[in-house]
Structures are given as C-alpha cells and as structure tokens.
N, C-alpha and C positions, 0 to 999 in steps of 0.2 A: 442785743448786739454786744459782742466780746470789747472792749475798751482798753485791757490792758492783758499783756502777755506776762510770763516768766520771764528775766532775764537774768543772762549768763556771759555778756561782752564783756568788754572794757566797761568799766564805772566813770572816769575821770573824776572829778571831783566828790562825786556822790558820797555821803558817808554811809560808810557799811561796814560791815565785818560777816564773821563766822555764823552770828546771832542774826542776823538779816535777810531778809527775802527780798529780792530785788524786782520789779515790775518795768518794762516800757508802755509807755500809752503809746496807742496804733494813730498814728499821724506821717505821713508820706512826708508829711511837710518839717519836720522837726525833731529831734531827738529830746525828749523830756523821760528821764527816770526816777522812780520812785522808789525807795527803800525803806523795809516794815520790819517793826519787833513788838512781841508783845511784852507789857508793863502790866500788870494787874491786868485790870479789865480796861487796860487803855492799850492803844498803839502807837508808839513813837512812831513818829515818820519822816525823811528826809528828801527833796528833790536834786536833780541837777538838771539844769535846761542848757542846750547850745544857744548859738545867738537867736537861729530861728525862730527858735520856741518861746522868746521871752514873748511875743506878742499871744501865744497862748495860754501863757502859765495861766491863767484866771479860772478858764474854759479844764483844764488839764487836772488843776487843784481842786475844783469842786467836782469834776466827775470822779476822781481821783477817793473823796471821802464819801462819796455814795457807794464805791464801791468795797470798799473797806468795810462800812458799816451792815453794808448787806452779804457779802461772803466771809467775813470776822463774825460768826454769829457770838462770840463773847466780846467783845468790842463794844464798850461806851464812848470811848472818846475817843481822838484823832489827837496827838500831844504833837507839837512843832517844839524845836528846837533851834530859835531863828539867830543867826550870829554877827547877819549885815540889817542894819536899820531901812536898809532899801526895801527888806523884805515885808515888813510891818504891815504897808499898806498892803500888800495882796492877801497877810492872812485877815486881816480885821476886813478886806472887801468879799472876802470867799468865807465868813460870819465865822471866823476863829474870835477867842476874846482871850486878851492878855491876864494872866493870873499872876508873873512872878521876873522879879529880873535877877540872874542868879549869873556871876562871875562874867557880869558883860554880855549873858546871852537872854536872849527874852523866849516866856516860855509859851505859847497858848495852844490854847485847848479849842477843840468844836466838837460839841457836844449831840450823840444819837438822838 
C-alpha cells in the first residue's frame, strides 16, 4: 500500500530547497510533509505537520523511515535535524538516538 506521494504544493514551513524531494503521507485527515536529501549513505530529513497531524506525527514518522529505508536502497540512516526541544520526544519515541548538539540544533539518527 502506497503511504506517501511526490509532492509539489505549497511547503509552508517545511525545510527544502533545489536539493530536496518532497513527499505527502496519504492521510484524508491531516496534512504532514516530508522532505529528503541524500548525505553519504544517510538521508537528511525534515517534516512540517498542520495542527491535525500533530496527533499523527508518531504514526507518519515511523511509516515515514520504513519507507525511506526500503525505496533509498543506498540509505543507512535517517539523519533529523531537530531545531524545537518539543520535537526530541517524537524522535527518541519513533527509536531516533541523539548523536550531537550543534549551533542549538540536535542531531539524530535511526539507523537501517
């Protein structure tokens, strides 16, 4: 079953640029997008969720690195670039682990 499309809207907050591939997870209920670059053998990755979707992120972020790790067939890691402390818990609850705190932003990784 398909889980996340291309996407090509509006971003709002999402970070992305030229380097980035953009994805929606199919949820009727929420607007959550993800955006991908490849790093070595890792992929940065960043979300933006509406209000609806905070009650999914959990659900969104681990289907989200399944999917990665299984259509990135060069993809070892999943790298977060977290910039609000609120986010901490969703990556350590969806098995990211902190590696690094760099210019106020924390960094973690979950590993294929």
């Amino acid at each position: 079953m398909i889980k996340f499309i291309p996407y090509y809207g509006l971003t709002y907050s999402l970070r992305t640029n030229e380097n980035y591939v953009n994805f929606r997870w199919i949820n009727k209920k929420c607007l959550i997008l993800f955006s991908i670059t490849k790093q070595g053998n890792g992929a940065i990755c960043h979300f933006y969720s509406d209000k609806n979707g905070l009650r999914y992120l959990k659900q969104a972020v681990s289907e989200w690195c399944k999917y990665v790790f299984k259509y990135c067939d060069w993809c070892k890691m999943v790298i977060g670039i977290i910039e609000k402390s609120s986010i901490e818990k969703l990556a350590k609850n969806c098995g990211f682990e902190k590696i690094a705190t760099i210019n106020n932003k924390f960094i973690y990784i979950k590993e294929s």
